[in-house]
Backbone as a printed PyTorch tensor [residue, N CA C, xyz], in Angstrom:
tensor([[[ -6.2910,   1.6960, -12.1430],
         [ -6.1490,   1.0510, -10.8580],
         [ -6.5180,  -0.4070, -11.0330]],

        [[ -5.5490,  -1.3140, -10.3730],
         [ -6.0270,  -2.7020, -10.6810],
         [ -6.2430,  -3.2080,  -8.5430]],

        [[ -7.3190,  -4.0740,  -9.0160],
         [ -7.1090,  -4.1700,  -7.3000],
         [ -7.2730,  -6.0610,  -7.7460]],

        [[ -6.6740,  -6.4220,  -6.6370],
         [ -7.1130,  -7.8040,  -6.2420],
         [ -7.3040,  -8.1450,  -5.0870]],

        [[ -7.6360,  -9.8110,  -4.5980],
         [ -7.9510, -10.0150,  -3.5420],
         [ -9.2080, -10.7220,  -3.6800]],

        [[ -9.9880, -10.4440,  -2.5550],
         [-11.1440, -11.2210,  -2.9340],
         [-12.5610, -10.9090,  -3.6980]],

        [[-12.2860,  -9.7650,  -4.4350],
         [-12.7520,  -9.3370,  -5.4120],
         [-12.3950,  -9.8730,  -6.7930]],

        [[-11.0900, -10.1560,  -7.0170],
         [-10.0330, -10.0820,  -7.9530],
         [-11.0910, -11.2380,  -9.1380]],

        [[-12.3590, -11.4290,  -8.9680],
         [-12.7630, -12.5310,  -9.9020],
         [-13.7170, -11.1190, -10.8510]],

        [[-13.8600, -10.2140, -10.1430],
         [-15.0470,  -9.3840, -10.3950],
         [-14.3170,  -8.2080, -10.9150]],

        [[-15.2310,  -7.2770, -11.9110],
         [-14.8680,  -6.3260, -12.6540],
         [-15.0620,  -4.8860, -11.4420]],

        [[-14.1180,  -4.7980, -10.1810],
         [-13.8940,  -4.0690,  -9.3750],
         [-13.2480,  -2.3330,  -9.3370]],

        [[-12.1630,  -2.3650, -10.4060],
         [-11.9060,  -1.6380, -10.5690],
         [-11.2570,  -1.4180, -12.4050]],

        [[-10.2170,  -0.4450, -12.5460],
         [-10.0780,  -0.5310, -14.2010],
         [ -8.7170,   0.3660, -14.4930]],

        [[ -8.0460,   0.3090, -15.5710],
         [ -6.9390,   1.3960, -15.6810],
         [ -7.1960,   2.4550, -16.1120]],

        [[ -7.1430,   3.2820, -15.4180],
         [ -7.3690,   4.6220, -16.0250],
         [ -6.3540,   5.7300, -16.5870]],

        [[ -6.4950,   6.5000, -17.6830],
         [ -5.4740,   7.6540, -17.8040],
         [ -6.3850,   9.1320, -17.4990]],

        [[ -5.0170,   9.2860, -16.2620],
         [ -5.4510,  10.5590, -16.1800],
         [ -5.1070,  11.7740, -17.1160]],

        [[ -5.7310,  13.2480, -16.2240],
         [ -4.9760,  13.7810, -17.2700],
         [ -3.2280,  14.2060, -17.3240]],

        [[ -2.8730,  13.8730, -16.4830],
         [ -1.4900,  13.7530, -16.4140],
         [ -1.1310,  13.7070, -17.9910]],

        [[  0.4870,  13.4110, -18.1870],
         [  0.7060,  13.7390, -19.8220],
         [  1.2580,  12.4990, -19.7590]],

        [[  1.1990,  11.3280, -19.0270],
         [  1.3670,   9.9100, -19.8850],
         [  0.1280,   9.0520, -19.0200]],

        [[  0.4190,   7.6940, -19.2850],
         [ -0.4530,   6.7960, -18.3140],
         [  0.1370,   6.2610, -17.1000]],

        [[ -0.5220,   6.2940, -16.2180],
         [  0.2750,   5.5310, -15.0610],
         [ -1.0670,   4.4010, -14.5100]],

        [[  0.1850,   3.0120, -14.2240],
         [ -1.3980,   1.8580, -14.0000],
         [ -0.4570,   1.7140, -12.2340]],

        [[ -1.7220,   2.1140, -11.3920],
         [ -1.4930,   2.2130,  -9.7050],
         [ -2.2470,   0.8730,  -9.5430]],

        [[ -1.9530,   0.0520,  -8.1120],
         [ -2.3080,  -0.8900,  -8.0470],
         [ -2.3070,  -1.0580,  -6.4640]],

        [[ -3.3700,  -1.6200,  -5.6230],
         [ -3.8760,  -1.7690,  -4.1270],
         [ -3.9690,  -3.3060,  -4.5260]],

        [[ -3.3510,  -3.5350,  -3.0970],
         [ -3.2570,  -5.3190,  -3.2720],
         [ -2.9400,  -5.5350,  -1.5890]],

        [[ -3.8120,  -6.1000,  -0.6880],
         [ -4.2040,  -6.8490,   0.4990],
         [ -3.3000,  -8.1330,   0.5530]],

        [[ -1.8100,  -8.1690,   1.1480],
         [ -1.5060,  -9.7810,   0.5410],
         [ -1.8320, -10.3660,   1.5280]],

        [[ -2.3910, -10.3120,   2.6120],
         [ -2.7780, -11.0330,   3.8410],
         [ -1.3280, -12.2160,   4.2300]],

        [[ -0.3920, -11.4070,   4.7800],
         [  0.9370, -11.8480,   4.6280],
         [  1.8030, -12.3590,   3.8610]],

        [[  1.6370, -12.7230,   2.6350],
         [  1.7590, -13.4530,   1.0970],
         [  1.2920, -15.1070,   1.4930]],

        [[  0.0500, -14.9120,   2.2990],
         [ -0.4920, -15.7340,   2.0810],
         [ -2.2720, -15.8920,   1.4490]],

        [[ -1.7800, -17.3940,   1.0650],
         [ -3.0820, -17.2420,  -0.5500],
         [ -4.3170, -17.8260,   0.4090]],

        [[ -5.3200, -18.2240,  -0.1930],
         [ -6.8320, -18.8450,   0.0160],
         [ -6.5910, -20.3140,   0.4360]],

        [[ -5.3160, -20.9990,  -0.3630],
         [ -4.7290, -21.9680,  -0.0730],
         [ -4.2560, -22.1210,   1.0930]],

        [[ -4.0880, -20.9180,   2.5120],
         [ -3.0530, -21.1700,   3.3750],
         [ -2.0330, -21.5280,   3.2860]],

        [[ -1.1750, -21.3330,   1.5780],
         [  0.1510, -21.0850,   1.5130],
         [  0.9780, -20.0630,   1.6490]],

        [[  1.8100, -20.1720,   2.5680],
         [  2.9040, -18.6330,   2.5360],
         [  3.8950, -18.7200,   1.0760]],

        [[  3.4550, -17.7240,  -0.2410],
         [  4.1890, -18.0710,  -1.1790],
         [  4.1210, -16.6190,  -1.6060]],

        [[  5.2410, -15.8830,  -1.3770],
         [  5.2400, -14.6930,  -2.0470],
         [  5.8880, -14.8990,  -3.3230]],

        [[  6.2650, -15.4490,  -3.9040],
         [  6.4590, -15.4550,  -5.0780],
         [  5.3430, -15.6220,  -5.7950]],

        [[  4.1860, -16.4890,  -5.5750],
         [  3.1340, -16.1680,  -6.0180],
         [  2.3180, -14.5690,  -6.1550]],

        [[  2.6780, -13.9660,  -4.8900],
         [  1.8290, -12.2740,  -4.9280],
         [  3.0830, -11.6160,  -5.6050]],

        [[  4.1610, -11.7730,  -5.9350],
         [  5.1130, -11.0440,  -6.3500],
         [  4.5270, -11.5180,  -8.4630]],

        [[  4.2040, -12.4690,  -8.5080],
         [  3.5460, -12.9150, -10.0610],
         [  2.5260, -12.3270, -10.0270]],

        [[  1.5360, -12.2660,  -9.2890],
         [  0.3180, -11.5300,  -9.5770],
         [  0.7480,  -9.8430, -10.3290]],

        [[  1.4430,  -9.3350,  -8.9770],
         [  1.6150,  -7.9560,  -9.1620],
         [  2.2690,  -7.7870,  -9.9260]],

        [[  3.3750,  -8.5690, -10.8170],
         [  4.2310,  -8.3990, -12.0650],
         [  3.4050,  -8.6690, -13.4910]],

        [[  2.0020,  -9.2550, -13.6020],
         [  0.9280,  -9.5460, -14.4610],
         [  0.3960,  -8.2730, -14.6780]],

        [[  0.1900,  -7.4460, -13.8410],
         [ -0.3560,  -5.8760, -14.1500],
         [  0.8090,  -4.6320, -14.2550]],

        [[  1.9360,  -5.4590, -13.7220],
         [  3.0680,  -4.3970, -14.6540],
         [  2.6900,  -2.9180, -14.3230]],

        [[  2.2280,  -2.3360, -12.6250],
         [  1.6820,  -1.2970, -12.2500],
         [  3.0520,  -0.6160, -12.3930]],

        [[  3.0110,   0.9500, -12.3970],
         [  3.9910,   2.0330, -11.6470],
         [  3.8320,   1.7160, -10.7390]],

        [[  3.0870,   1.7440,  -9.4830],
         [  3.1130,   2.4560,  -8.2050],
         [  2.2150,   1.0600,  -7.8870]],

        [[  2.2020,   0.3920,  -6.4050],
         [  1.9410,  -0.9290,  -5.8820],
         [  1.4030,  -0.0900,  -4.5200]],

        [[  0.1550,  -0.0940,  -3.6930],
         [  0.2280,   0.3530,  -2.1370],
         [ -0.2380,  -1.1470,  -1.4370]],

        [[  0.8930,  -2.0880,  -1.2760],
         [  0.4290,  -3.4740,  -0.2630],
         [ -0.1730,  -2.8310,   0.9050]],

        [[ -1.3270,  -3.9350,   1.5010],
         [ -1.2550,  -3.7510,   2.7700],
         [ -0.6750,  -5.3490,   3.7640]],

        [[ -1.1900,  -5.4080,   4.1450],
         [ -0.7110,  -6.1840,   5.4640],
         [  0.4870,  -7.2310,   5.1690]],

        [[  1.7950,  -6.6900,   5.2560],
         [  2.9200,  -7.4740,   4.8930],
         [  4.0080,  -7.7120,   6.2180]],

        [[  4.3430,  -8.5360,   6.4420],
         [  5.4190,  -8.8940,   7.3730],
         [  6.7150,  -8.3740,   7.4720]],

        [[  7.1540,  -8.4250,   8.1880],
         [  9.0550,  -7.9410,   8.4040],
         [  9.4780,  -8.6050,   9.7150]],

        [[ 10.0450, -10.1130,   9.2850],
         [ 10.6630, -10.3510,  10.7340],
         [ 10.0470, -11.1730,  11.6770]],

        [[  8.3450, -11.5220,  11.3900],
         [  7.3860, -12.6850,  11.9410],
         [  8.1190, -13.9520,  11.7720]],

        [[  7.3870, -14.5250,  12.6930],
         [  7.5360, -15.9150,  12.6260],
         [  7.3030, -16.7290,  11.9510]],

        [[  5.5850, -16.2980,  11.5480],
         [  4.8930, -16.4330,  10.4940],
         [  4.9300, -16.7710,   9.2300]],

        [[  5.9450, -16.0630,   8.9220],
         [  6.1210, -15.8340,   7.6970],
         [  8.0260, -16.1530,   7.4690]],

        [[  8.1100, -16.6450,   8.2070],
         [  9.7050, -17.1580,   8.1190],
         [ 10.9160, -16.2960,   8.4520]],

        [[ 10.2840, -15.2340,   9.1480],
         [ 11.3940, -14.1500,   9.4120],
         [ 11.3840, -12.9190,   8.1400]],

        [[ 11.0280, -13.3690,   7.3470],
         [ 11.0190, -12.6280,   5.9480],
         [ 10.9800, -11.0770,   6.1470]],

        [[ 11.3360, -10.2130,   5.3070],
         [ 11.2770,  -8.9620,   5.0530],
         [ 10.2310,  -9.1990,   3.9290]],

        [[  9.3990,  -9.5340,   3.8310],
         [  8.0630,  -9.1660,   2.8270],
         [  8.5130,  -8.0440,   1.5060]],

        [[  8.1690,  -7.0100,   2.1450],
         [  8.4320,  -5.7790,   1.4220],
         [  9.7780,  -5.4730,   0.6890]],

        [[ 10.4750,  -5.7910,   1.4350],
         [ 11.8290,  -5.9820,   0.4010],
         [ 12.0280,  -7.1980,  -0.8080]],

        [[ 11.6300,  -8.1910,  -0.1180],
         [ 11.3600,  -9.6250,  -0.9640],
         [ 10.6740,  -9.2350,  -2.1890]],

        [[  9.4300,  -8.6160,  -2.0430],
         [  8.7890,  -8.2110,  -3.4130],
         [  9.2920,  -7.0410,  -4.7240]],

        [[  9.7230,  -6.1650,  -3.8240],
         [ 10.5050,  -4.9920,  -4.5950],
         [ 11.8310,  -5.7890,  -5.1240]],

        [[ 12.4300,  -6.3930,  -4.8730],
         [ 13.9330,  -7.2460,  -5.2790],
         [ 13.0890,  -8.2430,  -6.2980]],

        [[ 12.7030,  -8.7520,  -6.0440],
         [ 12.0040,  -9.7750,  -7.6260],
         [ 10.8350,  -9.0980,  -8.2220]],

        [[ 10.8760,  -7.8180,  -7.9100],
         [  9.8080,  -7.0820,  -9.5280],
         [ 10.5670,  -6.0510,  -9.7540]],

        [[ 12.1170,  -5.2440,  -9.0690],
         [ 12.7990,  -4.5510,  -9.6430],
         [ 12.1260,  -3.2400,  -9.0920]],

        [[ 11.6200,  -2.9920,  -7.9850],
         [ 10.7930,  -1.8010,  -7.6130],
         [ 11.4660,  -1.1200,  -6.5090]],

        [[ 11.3900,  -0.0530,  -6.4900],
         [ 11.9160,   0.5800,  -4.9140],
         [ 10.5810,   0.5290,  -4.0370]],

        [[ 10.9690,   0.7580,  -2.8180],
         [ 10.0280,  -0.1530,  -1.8520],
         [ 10.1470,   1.1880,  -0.4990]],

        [[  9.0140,   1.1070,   0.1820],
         [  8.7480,   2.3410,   1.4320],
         [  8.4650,   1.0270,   2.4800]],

        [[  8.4690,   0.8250,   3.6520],
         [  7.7190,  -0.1570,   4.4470],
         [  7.2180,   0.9870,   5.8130]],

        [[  5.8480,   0.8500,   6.2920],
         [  5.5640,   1.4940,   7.5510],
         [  4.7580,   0.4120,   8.4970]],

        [[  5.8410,   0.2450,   9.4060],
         [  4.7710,  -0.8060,  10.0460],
         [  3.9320,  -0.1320,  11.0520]],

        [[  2.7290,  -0.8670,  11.1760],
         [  1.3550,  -0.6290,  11.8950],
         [  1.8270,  -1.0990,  13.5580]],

        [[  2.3210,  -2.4430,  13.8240],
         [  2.2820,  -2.9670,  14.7610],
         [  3.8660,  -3.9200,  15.1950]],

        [[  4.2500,  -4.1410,  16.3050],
         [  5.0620,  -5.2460,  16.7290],
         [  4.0110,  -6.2110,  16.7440]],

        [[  4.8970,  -7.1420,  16.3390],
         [  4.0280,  -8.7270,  16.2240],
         [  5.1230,  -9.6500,  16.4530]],

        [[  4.9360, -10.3760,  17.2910],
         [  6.1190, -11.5270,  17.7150],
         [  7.8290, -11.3400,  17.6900]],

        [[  8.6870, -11.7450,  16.9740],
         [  9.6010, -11.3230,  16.4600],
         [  9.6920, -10.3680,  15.6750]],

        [[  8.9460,  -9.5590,  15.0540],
         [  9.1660,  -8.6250,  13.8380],
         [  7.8400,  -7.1420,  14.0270]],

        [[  7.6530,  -7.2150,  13.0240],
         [  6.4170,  -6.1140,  12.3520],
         [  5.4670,  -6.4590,  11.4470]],

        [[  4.3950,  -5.4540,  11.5110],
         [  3.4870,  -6.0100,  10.4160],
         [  3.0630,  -4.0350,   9.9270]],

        [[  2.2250,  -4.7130,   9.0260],
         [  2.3950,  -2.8100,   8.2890],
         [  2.0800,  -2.9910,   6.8480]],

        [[  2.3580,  -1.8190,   6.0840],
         [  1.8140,  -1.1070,   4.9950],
         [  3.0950,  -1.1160,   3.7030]],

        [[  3.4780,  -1.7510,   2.3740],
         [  4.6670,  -0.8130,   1.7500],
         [  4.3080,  -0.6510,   0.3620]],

        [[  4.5770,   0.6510,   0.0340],
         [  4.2600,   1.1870,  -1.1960],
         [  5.7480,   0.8320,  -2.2450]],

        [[  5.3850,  -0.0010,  -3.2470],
         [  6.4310,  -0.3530,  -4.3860],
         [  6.3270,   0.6350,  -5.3240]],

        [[  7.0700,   1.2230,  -5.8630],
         [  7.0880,   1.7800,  -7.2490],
         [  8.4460,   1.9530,  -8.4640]],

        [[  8.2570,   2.3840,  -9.6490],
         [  9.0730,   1.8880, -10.0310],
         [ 10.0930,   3.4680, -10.4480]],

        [[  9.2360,   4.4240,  -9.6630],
         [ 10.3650,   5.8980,  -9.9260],
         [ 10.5150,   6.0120,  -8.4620]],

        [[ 11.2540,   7.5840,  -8.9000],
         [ 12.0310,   8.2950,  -7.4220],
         [ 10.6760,   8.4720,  -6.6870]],

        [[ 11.2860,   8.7500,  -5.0730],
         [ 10.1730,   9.3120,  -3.9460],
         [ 10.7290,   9.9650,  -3.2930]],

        [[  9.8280,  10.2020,  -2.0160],
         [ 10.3790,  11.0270,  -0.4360],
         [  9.7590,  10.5280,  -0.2450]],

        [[  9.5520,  10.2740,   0.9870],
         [  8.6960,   9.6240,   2.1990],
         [  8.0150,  11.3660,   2.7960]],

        [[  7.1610,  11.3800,   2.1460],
         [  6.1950,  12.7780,   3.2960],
         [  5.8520,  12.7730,   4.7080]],

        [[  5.3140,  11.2850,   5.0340],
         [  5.0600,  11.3440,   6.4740],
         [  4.5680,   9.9900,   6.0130]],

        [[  4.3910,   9.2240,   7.9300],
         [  3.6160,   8.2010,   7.5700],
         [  3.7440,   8.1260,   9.3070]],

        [[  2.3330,   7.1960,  10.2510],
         [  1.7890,   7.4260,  10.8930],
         [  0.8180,   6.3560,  11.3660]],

        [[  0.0590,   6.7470,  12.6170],
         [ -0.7240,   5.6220,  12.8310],
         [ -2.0610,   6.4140,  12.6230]],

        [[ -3.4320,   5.9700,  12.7080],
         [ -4.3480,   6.2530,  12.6710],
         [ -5.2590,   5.4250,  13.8890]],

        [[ -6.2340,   6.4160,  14.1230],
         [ -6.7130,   6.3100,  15.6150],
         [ -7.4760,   4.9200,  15.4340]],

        [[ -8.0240,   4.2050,  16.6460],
         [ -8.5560,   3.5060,  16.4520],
         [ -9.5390,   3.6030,  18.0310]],

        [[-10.6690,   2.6110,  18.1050],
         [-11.5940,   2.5660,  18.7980],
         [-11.4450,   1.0190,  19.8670]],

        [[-11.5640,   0.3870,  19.2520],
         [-11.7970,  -1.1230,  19.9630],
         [-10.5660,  -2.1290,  18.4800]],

        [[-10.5780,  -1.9300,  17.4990],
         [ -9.5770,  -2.4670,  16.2840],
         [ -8.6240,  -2.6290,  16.1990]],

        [[ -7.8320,  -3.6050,  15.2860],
         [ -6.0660,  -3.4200,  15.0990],
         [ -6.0480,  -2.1400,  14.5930]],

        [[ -4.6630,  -1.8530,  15.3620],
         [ -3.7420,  -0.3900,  14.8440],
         [ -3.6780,  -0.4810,  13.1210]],

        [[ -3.7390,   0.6190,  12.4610],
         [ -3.6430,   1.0700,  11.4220],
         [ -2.4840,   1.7970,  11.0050]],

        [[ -1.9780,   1.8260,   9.9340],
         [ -1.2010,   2.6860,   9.7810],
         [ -1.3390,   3.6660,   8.7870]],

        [[ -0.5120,   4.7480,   8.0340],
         [ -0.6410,   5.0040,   6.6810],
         [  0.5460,   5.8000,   6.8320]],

        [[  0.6990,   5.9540,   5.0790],
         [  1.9550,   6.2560,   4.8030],
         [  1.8950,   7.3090,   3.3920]],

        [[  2.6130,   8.0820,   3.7480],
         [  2.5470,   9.1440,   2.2010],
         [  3.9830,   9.6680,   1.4770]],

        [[  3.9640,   8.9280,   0.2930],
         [  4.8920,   9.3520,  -0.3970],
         [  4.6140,  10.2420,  -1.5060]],

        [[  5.4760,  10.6950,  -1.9780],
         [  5.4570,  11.8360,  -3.3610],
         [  6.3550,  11.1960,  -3.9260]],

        [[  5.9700,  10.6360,  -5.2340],
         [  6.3260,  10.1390,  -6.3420],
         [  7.0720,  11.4030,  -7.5910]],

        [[  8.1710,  10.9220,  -7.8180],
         [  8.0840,  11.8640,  -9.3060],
         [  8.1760,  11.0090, -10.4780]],

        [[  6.9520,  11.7480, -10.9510],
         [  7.0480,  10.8420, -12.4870],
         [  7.6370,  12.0030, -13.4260]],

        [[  7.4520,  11.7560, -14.8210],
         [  8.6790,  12.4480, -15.3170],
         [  8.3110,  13.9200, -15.5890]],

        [[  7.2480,  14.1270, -15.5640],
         [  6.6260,  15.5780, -15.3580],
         [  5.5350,  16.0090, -14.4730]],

        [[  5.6480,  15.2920, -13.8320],
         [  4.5970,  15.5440, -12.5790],
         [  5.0030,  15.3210, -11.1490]],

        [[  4.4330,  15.1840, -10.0860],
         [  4.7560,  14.6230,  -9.1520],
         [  2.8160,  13.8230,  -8.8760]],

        [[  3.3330,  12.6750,  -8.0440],
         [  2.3660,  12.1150,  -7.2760],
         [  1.9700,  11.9300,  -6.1720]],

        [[  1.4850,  12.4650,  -5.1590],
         [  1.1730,  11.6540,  -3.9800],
         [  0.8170,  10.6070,  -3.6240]],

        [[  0.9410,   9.2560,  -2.7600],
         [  0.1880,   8.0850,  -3.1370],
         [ -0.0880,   7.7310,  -1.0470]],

        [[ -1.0850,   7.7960,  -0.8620],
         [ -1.2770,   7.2430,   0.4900],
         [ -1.9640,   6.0500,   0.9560]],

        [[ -1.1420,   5.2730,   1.1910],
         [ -1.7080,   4.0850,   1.8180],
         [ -1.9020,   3.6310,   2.9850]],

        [[ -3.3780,   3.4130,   2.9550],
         [ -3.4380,   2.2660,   4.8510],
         [ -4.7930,   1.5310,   4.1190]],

        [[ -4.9270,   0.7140,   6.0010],
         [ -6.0270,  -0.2180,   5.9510],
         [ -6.5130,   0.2450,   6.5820]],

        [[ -7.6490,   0.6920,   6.3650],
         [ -8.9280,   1.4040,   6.8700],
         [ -9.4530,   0.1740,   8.5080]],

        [[ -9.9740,   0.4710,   9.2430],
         [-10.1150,  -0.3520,  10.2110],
         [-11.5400,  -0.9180,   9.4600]],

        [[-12.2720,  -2.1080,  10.4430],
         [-13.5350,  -3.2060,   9.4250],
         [-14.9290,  -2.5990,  10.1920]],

        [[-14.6780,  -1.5490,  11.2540],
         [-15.9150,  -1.4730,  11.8500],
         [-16.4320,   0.3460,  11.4610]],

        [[-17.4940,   0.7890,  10.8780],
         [-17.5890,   1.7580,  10.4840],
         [-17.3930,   3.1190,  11.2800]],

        [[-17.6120,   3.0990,  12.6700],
         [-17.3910,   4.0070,  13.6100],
         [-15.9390,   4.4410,  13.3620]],

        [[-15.0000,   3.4290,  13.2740],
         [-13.7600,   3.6130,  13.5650],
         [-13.1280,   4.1960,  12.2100]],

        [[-13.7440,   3.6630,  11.0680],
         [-13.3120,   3.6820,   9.5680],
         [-13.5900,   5.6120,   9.5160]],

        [[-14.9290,   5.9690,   9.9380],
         [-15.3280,   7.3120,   9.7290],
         [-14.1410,   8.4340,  10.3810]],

        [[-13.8100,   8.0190,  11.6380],
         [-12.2180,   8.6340,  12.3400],
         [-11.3920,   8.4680,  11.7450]],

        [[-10.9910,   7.3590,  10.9890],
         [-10.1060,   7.2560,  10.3390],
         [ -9.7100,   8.2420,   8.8460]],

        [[-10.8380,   7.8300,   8.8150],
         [-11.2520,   9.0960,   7.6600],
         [-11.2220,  10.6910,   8.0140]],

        [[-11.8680,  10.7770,   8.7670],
         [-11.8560,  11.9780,   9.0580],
         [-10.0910,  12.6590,   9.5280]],

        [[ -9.5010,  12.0640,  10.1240],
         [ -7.7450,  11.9040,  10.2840],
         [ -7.5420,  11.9090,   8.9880]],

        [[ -7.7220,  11.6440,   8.2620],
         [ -6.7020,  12.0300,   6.7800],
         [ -7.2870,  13.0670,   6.3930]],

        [[ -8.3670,  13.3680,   6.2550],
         [ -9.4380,  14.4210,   5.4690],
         [ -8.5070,  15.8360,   6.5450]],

        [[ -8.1980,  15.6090,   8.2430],
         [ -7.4380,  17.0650,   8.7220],
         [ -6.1450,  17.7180,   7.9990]],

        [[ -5.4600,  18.2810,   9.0630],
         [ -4.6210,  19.3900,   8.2820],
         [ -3.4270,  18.4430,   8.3450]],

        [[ -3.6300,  17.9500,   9.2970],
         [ -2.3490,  17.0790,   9.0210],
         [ -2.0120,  16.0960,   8.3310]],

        [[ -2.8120,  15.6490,   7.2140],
         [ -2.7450,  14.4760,   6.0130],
         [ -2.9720,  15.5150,   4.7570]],

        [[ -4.2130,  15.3250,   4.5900],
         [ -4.7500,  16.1990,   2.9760],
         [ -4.7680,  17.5200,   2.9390]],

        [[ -4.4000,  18.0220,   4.0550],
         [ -4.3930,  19.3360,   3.7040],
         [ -3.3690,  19.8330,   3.1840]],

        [[ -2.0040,  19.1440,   3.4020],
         [ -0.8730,  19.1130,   3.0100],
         [ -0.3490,  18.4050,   1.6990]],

        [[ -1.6910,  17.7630,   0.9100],
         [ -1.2850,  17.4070,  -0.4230],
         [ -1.8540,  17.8240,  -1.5700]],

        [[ -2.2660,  19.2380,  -1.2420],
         [ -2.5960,  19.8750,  -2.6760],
         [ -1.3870,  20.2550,  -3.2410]],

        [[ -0.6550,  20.2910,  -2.9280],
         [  1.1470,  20.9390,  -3.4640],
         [  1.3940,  19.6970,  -4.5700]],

        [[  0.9340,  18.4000,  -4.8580],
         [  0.9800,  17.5220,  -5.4640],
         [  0.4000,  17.8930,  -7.2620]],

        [[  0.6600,  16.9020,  -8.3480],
         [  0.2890,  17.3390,  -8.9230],
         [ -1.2620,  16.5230,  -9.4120]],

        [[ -1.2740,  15.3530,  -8.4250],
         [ -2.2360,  14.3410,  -8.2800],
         [ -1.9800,  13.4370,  -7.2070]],

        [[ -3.1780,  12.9660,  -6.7760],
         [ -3.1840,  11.8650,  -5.2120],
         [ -3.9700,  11.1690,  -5.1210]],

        [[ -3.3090,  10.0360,  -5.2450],
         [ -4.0850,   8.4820,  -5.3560],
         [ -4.4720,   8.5750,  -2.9390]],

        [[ -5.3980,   8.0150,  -3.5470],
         [ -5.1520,   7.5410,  -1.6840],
         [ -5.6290,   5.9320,  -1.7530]]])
């Protein structure tokens, strides 16, 4: 797992092989709209980052489709088209002209399992999203969201995936990143 962001200076996370029968390098990346520390909107910059770790499987969070913000852009497609990835998008919210939301890149086949909002308290809407990956002898589950920032809400949130209607439904997998 490679993560960046504002960690990305610090030894946060690492690649691991599972026991699966090859390696797969998964990767969580926050682009805060593909914009940097700089307050530049430059996805070609987060599209270089994420092509430096050369992951299988990518779970962005907070990416655009259609803001103003961000130039109208399809985000999620923009990145999958210049790293060669197939691309899921679930948006969380309407935001001005467009959406904002969650998309999982990878570089094999999928299904889309489900994908959804998650409850919230007083916070922005959340989303998450679950695909099943096939790698070449396995399958994967991979679920992505943004956890809400206040712990009351994060613990519901949690607890919503932990029911029958998220994880209970992904032991059929042959592994599950969340």
């Amino acid at each position: 797992v490679v993560s960046t962001g504002p960690f990305a200076g610090r030894q946060v996370a690492r690649a691991l092989t599972s026991p699966m029968s090859e390696r797969l390098r998964v990767m969580t990346y926050n682009v805060h709209g593909c914009v940097g520390v700089d307050r530049r909107l430059d996805p070609a910059r987060i599209a270089a980052v994420i092509g430096r770790h050369a992951p299988d499987v990518v779970a962005l969070q907070e990416l655009d489709v259609g803001r103003a913000r961000s130039r109208g852009a399809d985000q999620p497609r923009d990145l999958a088209e210049r790293l060669g990835y197939g691309v899921h998008y679930t948006s969380a919210r309407d935001c001005e002209s467009g959406t904002y939301g969650n998309a999982i890149l990878t570089r094999h086949p999928f299904e889309v399992r489900s994908e959804g909002l998650l409850p919230v308290r007083r916070g922005e809407i959340r989303a998450v999203q679950w695909l099943r990956i096939q790698l070449p002898n396995e399958t994967l589950d991979v679920l992505n969201t943004h956890l809400g920032l206040e712990r009351r809400e994060r613990d519901l949130q949690v607890a919503t995936l932990l029911s029958a209607d998220w994880l209970a439904h992904v032991a059929r997998a042959d592994a599950l990143v969340i």
